[in-house]
N, C-alpha and C positions, 0 to 999 in steps of 0.2 A: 785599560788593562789589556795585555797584550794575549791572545790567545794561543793558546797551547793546540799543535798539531799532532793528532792523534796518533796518526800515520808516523810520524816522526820519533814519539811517546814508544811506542813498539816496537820500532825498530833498533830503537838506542835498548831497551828491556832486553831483547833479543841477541844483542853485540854481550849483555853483560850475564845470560845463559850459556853462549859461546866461551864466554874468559872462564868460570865456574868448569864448564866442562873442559876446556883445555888444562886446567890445572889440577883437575882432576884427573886427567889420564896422565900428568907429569909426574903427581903423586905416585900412580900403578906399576908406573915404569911404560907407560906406552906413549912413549914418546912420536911412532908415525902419528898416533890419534892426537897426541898436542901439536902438531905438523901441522896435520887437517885445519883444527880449529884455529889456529894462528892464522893461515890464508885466508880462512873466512872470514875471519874481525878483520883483516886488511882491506880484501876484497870493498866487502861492507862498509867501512870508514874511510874508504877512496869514494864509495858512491856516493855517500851522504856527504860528501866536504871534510870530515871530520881531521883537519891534520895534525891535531893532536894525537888523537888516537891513532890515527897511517903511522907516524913517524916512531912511535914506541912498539907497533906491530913490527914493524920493518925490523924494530934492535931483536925483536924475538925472534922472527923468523931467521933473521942470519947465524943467532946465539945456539939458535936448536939446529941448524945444522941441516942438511939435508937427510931421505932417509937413508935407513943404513951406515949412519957415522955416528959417532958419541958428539953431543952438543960442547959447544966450548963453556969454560967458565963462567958464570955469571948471568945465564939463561935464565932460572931462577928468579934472581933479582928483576929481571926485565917481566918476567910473567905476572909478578908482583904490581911492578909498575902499570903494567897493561892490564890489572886489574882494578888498581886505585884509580886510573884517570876513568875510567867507566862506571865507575862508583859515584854515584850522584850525592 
């Protein structure tokens, strides 16, 4: 049976408090705050290996746009995405 790292355990729990709050502030209308959290689950899912989750950050991060511009089309959709793949 292969063991489960703890370390590991919590920090994937923690990417998926991250997505929760970024879609939360996308909801608000505070899109720099889903900015924020977008870098962070990248950040995070570049340290860990995770290139699944890197490469659907990546669609979000460009979809939302920098701050101070309106995100293009389809952000939305991507935040979805980058919530389901961290859904265990």
């Amino acid at each position: 049976m292969k063991m489960i790292d703890q370390e590991t355990v919590l920090r994937f729990a923690q990417l998926n408090l991250e997505a929760i709050a970024m879609n939360d502030a996308a909801l608000a209308d505070d899109l720099d705050e889903a900015r924020f959290r977008a870098h962070l689950i990248r950040t995070a899912a570049q340290e860990m290996g995770l290139a699944g989750v890197l490469e659907v950050a990546d669609d979000v991060i460009v979809l939302l746009r920098p701050p101070g511009t309106e995100p293009l089309p389809g952000y939305g959709h991507a935040m979805l995405r980058l919530a389901k793949i961290l859904t265990p």
